[in-house]
C-alpha positions in Angstrom: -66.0 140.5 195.1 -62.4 141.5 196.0 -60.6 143.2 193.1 -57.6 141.1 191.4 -54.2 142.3 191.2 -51.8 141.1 188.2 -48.3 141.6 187.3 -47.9 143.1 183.9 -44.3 144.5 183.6 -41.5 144.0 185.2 -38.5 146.4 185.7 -34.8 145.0 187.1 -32.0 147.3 187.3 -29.9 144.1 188.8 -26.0 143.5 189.0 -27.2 140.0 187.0 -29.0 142.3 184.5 -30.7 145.8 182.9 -33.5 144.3 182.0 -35.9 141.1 182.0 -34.5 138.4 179.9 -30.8 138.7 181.0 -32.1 138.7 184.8 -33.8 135.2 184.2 -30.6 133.6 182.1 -28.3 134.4 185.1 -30.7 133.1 187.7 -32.4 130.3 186.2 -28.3 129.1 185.1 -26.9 130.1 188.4 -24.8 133.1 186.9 -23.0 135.3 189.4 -22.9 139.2 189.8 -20.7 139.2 192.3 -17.4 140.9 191.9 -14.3 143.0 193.3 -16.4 146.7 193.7 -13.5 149.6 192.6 -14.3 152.3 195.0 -14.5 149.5 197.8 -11.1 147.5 196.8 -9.5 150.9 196.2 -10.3 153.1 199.5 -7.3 153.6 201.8 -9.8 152.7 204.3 -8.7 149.2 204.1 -12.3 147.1 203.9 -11.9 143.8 204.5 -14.6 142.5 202.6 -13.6 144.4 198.8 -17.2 142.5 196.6 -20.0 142.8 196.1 -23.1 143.3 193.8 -22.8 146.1 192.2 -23.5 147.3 188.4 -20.5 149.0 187.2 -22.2 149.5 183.7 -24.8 151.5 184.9 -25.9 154.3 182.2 -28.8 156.4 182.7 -28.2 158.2 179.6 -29.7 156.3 177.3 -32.9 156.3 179.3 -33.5 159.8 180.9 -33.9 162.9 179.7 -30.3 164.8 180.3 -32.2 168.0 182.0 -34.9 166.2 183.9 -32.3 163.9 185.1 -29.3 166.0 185.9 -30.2 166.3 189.6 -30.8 162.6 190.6 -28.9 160.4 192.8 -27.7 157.1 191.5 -30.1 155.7 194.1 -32.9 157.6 192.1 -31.6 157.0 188.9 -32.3 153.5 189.0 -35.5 153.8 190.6 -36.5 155.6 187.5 -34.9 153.7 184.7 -36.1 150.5 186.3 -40.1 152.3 186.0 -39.4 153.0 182.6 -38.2 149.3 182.0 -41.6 148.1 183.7 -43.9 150.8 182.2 -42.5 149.4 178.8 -42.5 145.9 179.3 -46.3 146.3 180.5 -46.9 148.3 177.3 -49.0 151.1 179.8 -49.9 154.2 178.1 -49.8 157.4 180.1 -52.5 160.2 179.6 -53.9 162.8 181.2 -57.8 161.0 181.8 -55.8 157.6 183.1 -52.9 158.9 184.8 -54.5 160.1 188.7 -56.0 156.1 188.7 -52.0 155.3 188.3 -49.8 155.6 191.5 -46.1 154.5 192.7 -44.7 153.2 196.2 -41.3 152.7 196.3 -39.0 151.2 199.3 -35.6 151.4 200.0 -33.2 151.0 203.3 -31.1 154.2 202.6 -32.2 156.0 200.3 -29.5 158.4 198.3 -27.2 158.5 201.3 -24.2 158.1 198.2 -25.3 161.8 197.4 -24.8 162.9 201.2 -21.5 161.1 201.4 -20.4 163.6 198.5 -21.8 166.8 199.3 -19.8 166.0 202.6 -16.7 165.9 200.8 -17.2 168.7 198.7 -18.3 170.7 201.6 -15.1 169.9 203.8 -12.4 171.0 201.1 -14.2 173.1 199.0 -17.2 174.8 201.8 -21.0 176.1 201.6 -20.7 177.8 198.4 -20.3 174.3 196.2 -23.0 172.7 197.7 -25.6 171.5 195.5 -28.2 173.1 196.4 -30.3 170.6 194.7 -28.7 168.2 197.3 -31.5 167.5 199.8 -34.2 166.6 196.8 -31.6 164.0 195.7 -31.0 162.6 199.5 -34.1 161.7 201.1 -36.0 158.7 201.1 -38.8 159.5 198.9 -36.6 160.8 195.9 -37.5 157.4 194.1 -40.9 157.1 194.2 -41.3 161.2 193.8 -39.1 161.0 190.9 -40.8 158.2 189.4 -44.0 160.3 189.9 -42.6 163.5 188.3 -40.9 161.9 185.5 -43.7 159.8 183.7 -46.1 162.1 185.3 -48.1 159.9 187.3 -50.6 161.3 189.7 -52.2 158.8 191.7 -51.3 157.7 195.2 -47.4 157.8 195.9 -45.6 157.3 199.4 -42.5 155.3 200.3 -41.5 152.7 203.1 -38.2 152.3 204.8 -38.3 148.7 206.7 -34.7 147.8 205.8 -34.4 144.8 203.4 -38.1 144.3 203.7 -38.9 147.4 202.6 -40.0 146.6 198.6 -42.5 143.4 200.2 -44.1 146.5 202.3 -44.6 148.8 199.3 -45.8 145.5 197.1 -47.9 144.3 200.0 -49.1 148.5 200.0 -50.5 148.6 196.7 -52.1 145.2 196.6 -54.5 146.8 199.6 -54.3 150.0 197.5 -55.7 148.2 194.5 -57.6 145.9 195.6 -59.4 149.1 198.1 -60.0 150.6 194.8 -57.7 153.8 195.6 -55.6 153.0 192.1 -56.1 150.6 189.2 -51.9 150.7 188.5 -49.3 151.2 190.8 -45.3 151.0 190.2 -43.9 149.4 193.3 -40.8 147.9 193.9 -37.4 149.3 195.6 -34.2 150.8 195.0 -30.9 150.8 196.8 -27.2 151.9 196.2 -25.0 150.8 199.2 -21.7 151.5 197.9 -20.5 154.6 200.0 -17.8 154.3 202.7 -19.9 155.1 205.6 -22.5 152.5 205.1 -20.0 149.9 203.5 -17.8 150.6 206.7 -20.6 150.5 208.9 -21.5 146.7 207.8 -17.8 145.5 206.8 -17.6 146.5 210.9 -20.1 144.3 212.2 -18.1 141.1 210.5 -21.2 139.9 208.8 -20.0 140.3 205.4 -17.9 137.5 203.4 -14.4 137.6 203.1 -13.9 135.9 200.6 -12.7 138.1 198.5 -10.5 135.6 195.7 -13.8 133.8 195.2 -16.4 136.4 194.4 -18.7 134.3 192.4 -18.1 131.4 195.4 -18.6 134.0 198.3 -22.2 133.8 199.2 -23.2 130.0 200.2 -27.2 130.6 201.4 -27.7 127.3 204.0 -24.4 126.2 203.5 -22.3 124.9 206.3 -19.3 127.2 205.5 -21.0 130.5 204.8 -19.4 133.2 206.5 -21.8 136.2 205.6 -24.1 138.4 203.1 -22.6 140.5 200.4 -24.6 144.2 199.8 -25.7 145.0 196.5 -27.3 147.7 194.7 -30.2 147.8 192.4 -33.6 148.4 191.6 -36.4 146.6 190.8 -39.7 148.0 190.1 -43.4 145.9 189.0 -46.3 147.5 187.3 -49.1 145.9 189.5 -52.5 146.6 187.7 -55.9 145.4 188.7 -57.2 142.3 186.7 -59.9 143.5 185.2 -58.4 147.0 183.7 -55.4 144.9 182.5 -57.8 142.5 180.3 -59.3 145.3 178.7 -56.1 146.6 177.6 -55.3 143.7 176.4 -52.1 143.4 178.8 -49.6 140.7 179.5 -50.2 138.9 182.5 -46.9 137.4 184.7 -49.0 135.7 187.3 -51.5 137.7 190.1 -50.0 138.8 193.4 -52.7 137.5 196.3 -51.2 137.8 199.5 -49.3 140.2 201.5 -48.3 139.3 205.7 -46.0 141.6 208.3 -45.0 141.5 211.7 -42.4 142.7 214.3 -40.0 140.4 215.7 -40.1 143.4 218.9 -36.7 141.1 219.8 -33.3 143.7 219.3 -32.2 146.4 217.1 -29.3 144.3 215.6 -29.4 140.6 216.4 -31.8 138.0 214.8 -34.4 136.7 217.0 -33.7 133.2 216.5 -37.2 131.1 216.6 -38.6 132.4 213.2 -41.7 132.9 215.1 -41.9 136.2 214.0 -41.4 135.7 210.4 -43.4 132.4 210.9 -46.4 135.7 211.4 -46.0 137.4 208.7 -45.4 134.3 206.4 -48.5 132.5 207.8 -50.7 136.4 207.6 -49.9 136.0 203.7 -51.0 132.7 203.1 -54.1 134.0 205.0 -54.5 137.2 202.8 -54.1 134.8 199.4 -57.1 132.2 201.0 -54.5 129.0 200.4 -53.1 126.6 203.5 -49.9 125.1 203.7 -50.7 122.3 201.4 -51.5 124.3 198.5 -48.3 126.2 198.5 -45.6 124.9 195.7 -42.4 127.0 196.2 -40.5 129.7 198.3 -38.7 132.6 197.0 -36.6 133.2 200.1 -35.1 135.7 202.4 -31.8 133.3 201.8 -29.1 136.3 202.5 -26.2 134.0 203.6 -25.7 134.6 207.1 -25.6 132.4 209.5 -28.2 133.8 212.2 -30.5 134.5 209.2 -30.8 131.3 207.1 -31.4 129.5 210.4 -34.4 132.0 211.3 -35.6 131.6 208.1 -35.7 127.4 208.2 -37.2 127.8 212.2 -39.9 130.5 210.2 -40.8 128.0 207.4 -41.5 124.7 209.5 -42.8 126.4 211.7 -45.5 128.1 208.9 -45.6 124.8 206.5 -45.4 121.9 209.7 -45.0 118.4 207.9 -45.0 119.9 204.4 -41.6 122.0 204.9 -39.3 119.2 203.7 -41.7 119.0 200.6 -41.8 122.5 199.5 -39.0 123.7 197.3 -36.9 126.8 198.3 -34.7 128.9 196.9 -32.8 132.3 197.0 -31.7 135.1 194.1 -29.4 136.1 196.6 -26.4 133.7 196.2 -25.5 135.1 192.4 -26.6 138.7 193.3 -26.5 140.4 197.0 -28.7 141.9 199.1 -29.8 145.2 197.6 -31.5 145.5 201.5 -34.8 147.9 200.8 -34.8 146.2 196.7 -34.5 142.8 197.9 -38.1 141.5 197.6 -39.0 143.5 194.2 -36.4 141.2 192.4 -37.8 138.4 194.4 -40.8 139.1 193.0 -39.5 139.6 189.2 -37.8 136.6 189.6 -41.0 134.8 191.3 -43.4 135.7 188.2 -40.6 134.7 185.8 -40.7 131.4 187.4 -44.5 131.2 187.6 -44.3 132.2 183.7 -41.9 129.3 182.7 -42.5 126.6 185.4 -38.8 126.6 186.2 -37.5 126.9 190.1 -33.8 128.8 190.2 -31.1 127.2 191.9 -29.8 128.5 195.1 -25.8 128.3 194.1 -22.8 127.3 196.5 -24.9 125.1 198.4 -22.4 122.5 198.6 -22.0 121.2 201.9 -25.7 121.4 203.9 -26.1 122.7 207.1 -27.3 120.0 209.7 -29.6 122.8 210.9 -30.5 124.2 208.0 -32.4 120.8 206.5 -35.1 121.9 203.7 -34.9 121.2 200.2 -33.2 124.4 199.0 -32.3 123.6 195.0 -29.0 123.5 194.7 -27.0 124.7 191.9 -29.3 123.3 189.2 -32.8 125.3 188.2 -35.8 122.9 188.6 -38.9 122.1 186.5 -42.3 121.6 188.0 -45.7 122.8 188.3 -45.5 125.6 190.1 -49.2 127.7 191.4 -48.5 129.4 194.2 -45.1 130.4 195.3 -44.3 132.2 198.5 -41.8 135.0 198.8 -40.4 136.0 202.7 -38.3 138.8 203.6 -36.4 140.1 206.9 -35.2 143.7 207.9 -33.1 144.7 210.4 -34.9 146.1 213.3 -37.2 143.2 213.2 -39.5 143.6 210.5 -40.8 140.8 208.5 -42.8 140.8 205.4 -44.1 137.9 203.2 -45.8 137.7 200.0 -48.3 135.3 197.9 -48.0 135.1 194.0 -49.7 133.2 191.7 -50.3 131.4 188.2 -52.5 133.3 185.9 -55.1 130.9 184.5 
C-alpha cells in the first residue's frame, strides 16, 4: 500500500502575515499586503512600478540564535524562521534517533541574490578587503534548505529546486515521492524568496509587466480582471512539515489535510513569453489529478497560479478547461495573489498553507479586484467575498518562467 502524506504544520513568513492565523484573516477577508516598498520608491533609479509585497517588519531576532544567525541572507532568514514556525505548529520533536528519517527541500527563484547586490557595493567603494567572506554561503541557492538543515539539525535528505515561481510545487511534489518511496518519514518543504534588490526589481519593472498603479496599492493587482495591467513581486517564505500518515498518528499530530498528488511538465515554447494554449499546464494539472487517483468530477476547488498578468491568467483559464472539460465553469477558483504578490520560487508553499487552511475550515478565499470580468477569462473565480462549501479535494497550479509547470492535489483528512 502506498504510504500517506499529511500536512502537520505550517510555516508563512508572508507580507499578509508572520504566522498562521493572521495569514488566514487577511486572505479569507480579502486584506491586502500590498504597499509603497522604501528602497524601491526611494532609488534614484527611477522605478516606475514603486509596490509591492514586501514585509517591512521582518525580525529574525526574536527567532534565531544571534551567532548561528549572523551570517544569513534575508532570503535565508526567512527560510529558517518560517521552519521554525512550521516545526512548532506541527509540535515535531527533534532528537538524535529521529532526526536522519527528517529531511528539507526548499525552492526558490533567486536565491540570496540581495546579499550579492551588497557585497557589490561594498566591493566597488570600499574593495576586496571588506568583503564578507562569509558571502558566497549566504548567496547561493541552497542556503535555505542547508540552513534549515544546520539550524534544527536535521539530517535526512536535503536538496533544492530552482524552477522560477514553480519552484516550492517541485520541492512539495519532491518530498511527497520522497515520503511516500520511504526515503524520509518528515520533510520541511516549501520556498523562500526576497526580490527587493535593484537589479532584479529593474530587471522586471523593464519588461512592463509590473502594475503601475502605484496610488492604489491594495487595488493594483486585479487576477482575471479586464483592467489588469500586471503582477506585483513579493517576498516571503513559506515552509510545510509534510510527515507520513502513519508516523504522524502515532505522535499524536495535528493533521491539515493529506497532500496526494503532484504533476510537471515543460511548456518547451520560449524563454520569456507565455505559451498561450495552457496545454502545457493542462499536463501537469491533469499528471496530478492522475498521481491523487481522482477525475475531473471529483475535484472541488483550485488554488491558482492567478498572478495578474494578462498572458498568464488567460493560459491559466485555456489550462483549466482544457484539464476539467464541462466541469470548469463549476469548479470554484481562486488566487492568494491579488492581496499578496508573487513571491516567484515561494508562491505555491503559501498556496498550499492557504489550501489546507481552507480544507480545515471549509471556506474558499476570495480572489479581490475582480471587478469587471474578462470576456476571456470566464470561470467562476470568487470575487471579493470568501465562500463556504464542502470542499475534498482542491487543486493547486503553478507556472515559471522558462516554461515549467507544476500542479498539486490536497485533500480533506477524514
Amino acid at each position: 500500500m502506498q504510504r500517506r502524506v499529511a500536512i502537520t504544520g505550517l510555516g508563512p513568513i508572508s507580507p499578509i502575515g508572520k504566522e498562521r492565523e493572521t495569514f488566514w484573516r487577511f486572505l479569507v477577508n480579502g486584506i491586502s499586503g500590498i504597499r509603497v516598498v522604501p528602497e524601491i520608491a526611494n532609488s534614484p533609479l527611477g522605478f516606475k512600478t514603486q509596490i509591492g509585497g514586501n514585509i517591512p517588519d521582518f525580525d529574525p531576532r526574536p527567532y534565531l540564535d544571534k551567532k548561528k544567525g549572523r551570517h544569513f541572507s534575508r532570503f535565508t532568514q526567512m527560510a529558517v524562521v518560517a521552519a521554525g514556525l512550521a516545526i512548532a505548529d506541527a509540535h515535531l520533536t527533534i532528537t538524535a534517533d529521529n532526526a536522519p528519517r527528517i529531511g528539507v527541500m526548499m525552492g526558490t527563484g533567486i536565491g540570496g541574490h540581495e546579499a550579492v547586490e551588497e557585497q557589490q557595493r561594498i566591493l566597488q567603494k570600499d574593495g576586496l578587503s571588506k568583503i564578507n567572506p562569509f558571502c558566497a554561503n549566504a548567496t547561493f541557492s541552497h542556503a535555505a534548505a542547508a540552513e534549515i538543515s544546520i539550524y534544527y539539525g536535521l539530517t535526512g535528505v536535503n536538496y533544492s529546486l530552482s524552477t522560477g515561481c514553480s519552484a516550492s510545487a517541485n520541492a512539495l511534489g519532491t518530498a511527497l515521492d520522497a515520503i511516500r518511496a520511504g526515503k524520509a518519514d518528515v520533510i520541511l518543504a516549501g520556498g523562500a524568496e526576497t526580490p527587493f534588490t535593484e537589479v532584479v526589481y529593474a530587471s522586471f519593472d523593464g519588461t512592463k509587466q509590473l502594475s503601475k498603479k502605484n496610488a492604489a496599492p491594495e487595488q493594483a493587482i486585479s487576477p482575471y480582471d479586464l483592467n489588469r495591467d500586471g503582477f506585483l513581486l513579493a517576498e516571503g517564505a513559506g515552509v510545510i512539515v509534510l510527515e507520513e500518515l502513519e508516523h504522524a498518528l502515532r505522535r499524536g499530530a495535528y493533521i491539515y489535510g493529506e497532500l496526494c498528488g503532484f504533476g510537471s511538465s515543460a511548456d518547451a515554447y520560449d524563454s520569456y513569453r507565455m505559451e498561450p494554449t495552457g496545454a502545457g499546464m493542462a499536463r501537469a494539472m491533469e499528471a496530478a489529478l492522475r498521481d491523487a487517483d481522482i477525475t475531473p468530477y471529483e475535484l472541488d476547488y483550485i488554488c491558482s497560479h492567478g498572478s495578474g498578468s494578462k498572458s498568464a491568467d488567460l493560459k491559466e483559464t485555456h489550462a483549466i478547461k482544457l484539464t476539467l472539460g464541462d466541469r470548469a465553469k463549476s469548479v470554484p477558483v481562486s488566487t492568494i495573489k491579488s492581496v499578496m504578490g508573487m513571491p516567484f520560487g515561494a508562491s505555491t508553499a503559501f498556496q498550499l498553507i492557504a489550501a489546507a487552511l481552507m480544507l480545515e475550515k471549509q471556506i474558499v478565499i476570495p480572489t479581490m479586484n475582480l471587478t469587471t470580468p474578462d470576456p476571456e477569462c470566464d470561470l467562476d473565480y470568487v470575487p471579493n467575498t470568501a465562500r463556504e462549501m464542502i470542499l475534498n479535494y482542491a487543486l493547486l497550479d503553478s507556472m515559471g518562467l522558462g516554461g515549467n509547470n507544476a500542479a498539486l492535489v490536497v485533500k480533506r483528512y477524514k
